[in-house]
N, C-alpha and C positions, 0 to 999 in steps of 0.2 A: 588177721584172719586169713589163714591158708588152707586151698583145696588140695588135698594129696592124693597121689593113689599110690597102692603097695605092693611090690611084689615078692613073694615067699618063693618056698623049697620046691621043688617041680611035683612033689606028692600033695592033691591039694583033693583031700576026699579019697571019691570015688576015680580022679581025674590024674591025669600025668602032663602038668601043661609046664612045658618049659618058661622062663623068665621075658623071653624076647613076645611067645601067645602071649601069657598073662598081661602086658605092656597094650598090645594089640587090641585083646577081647578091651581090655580099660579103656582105650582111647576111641574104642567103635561108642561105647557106651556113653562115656561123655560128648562126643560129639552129637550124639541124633538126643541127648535130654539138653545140650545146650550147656553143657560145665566147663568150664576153662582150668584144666591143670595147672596149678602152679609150683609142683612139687614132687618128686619120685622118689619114692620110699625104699631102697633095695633091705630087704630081709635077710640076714645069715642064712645059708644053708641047714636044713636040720634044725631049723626052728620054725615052731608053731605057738610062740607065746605073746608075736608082736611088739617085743620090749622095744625095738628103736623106734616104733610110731608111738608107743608111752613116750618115751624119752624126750625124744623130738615135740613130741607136744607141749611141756613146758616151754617151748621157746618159738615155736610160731601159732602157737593155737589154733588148730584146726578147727575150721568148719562144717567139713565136708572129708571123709575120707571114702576113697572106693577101692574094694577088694573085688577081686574076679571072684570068688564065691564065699558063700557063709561058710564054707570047711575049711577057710584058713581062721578063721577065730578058733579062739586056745579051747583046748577042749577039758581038759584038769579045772576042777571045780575051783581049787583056791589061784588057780592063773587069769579064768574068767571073771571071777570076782575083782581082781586086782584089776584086772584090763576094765572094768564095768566102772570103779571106783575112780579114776582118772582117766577117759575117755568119755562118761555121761552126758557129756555137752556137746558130743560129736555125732554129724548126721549119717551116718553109714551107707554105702551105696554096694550091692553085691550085681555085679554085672551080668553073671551066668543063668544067677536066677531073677534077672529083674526084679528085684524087690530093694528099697530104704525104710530106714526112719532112724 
């Protein structure tokens, strides 16, 4: 059972947060809910489907993942599907907009 968090392509939304923010806003966020990172996700450039925290999840099972915002989830119906289909056991954390589940 591994806490991760993720960082993606620096276009995240409405936002332009480079790799080293995203890293930053995550670890502000863990720190003051009390999460212990065990795990850093780096994302390809130019991708917005998440495939290496799929990936990756067959082999440490995530518990807890945290993304800096809900606009890095895949936005392509049959990509969110996929992501929905092998991550459903995973507790999501979006840092920007303070919200899980």
């Amino acid at each position: 059972m591994t806490i991760a968090t993720v960082t993606t392509d620096i276009n995240i939304g409405p936002f332009k947060i480079p790799s080293n923010g995203q890293n930053m806003i995550m670890n502000n966020y863990a720190q003051r809910n009390n999460i212990a990172i065990q795990l850093v996700i780096p994302e390809p450039m130019m991708s917005n489907e998440l495939a290496t925290l799929i990936w990756l999840n067959d082999e440490f099972k995530f518990t807890k993942v945290i993304l800096c915002s809900i606009h890095q989830l895949p936005n392509k119906k049959d990509k969110i599907e996929n992501f929905i289909k092998y991550m459903k056991e995973v507790e999501f954390h979006f840092a920007l907009e303070g919200i899980n589940g």
